[in-house]
N, C-alpha and C positions, 0 to 999 in steps of 0.2 A: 257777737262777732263770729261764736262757731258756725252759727247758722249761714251769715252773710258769703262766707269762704266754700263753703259745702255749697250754697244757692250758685257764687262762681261759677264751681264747675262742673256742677252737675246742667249748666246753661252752657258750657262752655265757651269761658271768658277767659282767655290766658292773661292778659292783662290787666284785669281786675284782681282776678284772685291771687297774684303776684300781690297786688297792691295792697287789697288786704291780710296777706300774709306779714308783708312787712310791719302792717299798723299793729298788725296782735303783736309783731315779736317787739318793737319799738313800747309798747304798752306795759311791756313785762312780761305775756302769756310765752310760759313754756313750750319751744318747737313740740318737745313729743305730744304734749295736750294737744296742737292744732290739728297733729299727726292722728292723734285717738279719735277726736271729736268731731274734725271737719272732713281732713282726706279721705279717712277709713271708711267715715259714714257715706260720705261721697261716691265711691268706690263699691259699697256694696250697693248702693242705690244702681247706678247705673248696671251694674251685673243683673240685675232682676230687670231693670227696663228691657236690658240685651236678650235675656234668655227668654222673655216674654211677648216679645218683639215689637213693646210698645218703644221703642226707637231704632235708627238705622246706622249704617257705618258711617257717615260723614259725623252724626253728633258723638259717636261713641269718638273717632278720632279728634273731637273740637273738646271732648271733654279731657281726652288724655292730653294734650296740650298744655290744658288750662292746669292740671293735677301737677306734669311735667314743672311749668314754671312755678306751682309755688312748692314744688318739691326741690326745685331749685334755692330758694329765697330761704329754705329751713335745713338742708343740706351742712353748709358749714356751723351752726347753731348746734344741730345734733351731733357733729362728730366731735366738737369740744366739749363734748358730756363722757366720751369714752374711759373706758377704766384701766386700759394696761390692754396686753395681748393675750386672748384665751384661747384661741387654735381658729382652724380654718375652718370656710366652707364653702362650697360649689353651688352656685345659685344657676338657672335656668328656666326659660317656658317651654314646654314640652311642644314635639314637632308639629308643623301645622298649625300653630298658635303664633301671630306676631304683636300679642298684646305685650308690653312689659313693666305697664305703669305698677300692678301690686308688685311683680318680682323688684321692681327697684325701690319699692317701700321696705321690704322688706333687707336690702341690701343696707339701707341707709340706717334702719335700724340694729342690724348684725354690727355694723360698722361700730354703732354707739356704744355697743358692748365689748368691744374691744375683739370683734372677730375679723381676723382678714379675710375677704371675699374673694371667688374665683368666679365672675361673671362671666357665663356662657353667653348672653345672649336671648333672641328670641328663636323660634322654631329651631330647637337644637332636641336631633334624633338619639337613638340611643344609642349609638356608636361612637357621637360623641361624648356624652358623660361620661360611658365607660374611658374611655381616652383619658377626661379630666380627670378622673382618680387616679389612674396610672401613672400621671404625669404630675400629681401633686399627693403621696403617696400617705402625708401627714394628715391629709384631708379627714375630718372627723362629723361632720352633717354634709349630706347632698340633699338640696331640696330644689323640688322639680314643680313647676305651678303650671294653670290653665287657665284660661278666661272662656276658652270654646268648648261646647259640648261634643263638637266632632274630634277634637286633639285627646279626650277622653282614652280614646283605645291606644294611642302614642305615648300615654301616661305611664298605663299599665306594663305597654312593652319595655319601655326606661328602667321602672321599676324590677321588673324581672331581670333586666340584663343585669342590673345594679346587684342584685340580690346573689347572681351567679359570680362574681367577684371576691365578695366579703371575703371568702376564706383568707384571701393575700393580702387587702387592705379593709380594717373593721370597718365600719362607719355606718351613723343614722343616717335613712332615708326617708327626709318630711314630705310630706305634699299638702298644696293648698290652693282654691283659689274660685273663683265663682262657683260654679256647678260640683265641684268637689264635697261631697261627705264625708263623715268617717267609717259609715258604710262601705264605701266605693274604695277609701282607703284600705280599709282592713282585708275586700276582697283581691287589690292589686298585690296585698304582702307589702303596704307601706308599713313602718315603724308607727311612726306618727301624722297626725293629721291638728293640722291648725285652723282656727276659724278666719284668723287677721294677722296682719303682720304685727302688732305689739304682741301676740299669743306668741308665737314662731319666736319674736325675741327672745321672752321670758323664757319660754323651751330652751332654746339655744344655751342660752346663760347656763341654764343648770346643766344641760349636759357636757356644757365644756368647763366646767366649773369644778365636775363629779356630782352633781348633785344629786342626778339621775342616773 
C-alpha cells in the first residue's frame, strides 16, 4: 500500500493517490505511517529527480497536486492525534521558491504535536519573517525550507536577518528541505537542520516541551 500511494505521486495522479490514501486510512494504517512511508519518500524521490533534471516543472507541479490531495485526505486524521498546546512556530519557503508541498508536511505535522503554526506562505523574503516574529513575539521555532537550489542564497539571507533579532525575541531557527545540508546549515548560522518533516517534528516536540 506504501508503495502504491508513493507510485501515485510520484506519477502524478491526484486522484488516485487521494484514493489510496483513503483505502490505507479506512484499513487502519496510521496517517503519520503513510505520512513517513509514502509522502516523505515521495517527496524526497522527486527532489533528486528535480535537482538532477531527470524531470520538468509540469511533473514536479502534477506530482505536488497528487501529495496536495492526499495530504488533504490525512489532514484531519493527524490533527486528532494532537497533544494539548506546546508554543508556536513560524513556518515559510524561502524567497524565490514557490514549492510548498514539504513546508505544509511539515505544518500538519507541528500541528499534531500540538504546535500552533504561523504560515507564511511561499516565496516569503527576509523582511518578512523578520515581521512574523515581531508580530508574534511568543514565537519559539522559525523554520524556513527550500526545494530550489537558486533560493539557497535567500535562505541564508532569512537566516541572518533572523539571527540579528534574537536578542529581543529568543527563538530556534530550523531549515530543511531538498538541496539543504547540515553543512549549508551550519554555514548560514542555522540552529538546526532536518532531514524530513517527521525529524522537524520530533525536534520541535523537544524543544517546545524543554527537552532540548
Amino acid at each position: 500500500m506504501f508503495a502504491e500511494i508513493q507510485n501515485a505521486v510520484t506519477g502524478g495522479k491526484p486522484r488516485l493517490a487521494a484514493k489510496l490514501t483513503e483505502q490505507a486510512l479506512e484499513s487502519g494504517v496510521p496517517a503519520t505511517e503513510i505520512i513517513n512511508n509514502s509522502l516523505l519518500v515521495a517527496m524526497h524521490q522527486i527532489g533528486l529527480d528535480f535537482g538532477s533534471n531527470d524531470t520538468d516543472i509540469a511533473r514536479v507541479l502534477a506530482c505536488a497536486r497528487a501529495m496536495k490531495m492526499a495530504l488533504e485526505v490525512l489532514e484531519p486524521e493527524v490533527k486528532k492525534s494532537g497533544k494539548g498546546y506546546v508554543g508556536k512556530a513560524i513556518l515559510g519557503t524561502a524567497g524565490g521558491d514557490l514549492h510548498d508541498v514539504g513546508k505544509n508536511i511539515v505544518a500538519i505535522m507541528f500541528e499534531s504535536i500540538g504546535c500552533e503554526v504561523v504560515d507564511l506562505g511561499v516565496d516569503v523574503p527576509a523582511e518578512r519573517f523578520v515581521q512574523a516574529v515581531e508580530q508574534n513575539p511568543g514565537v519559539r521555532i522559525v523554520c524556513v525550507s527550500c526545494l530550489l537550489t537558486t533560493s539557497m542564497a535567500e535562505m541564508g539571507r532569512i537566516v541572518r536577518a533572523l539571527r540579528d533579532i534574537r536578542k529581543k525575541h529568543p527563538f530556534v531557527i530550523m531549515v530543511g528541505g531538498g538541496p539543504v545540508t547540515k553543512e549549508f546549515a551550519e554555514e548560514i548560522g542555522a540552529d538546526i537542520y532536518t532531514e524530513n518533516a517527521a525529524e522537524a517534528a520530533e525536534t520541535a516536540s523537544r524543544i517546545l516541551r524543554g527537552n532540548q
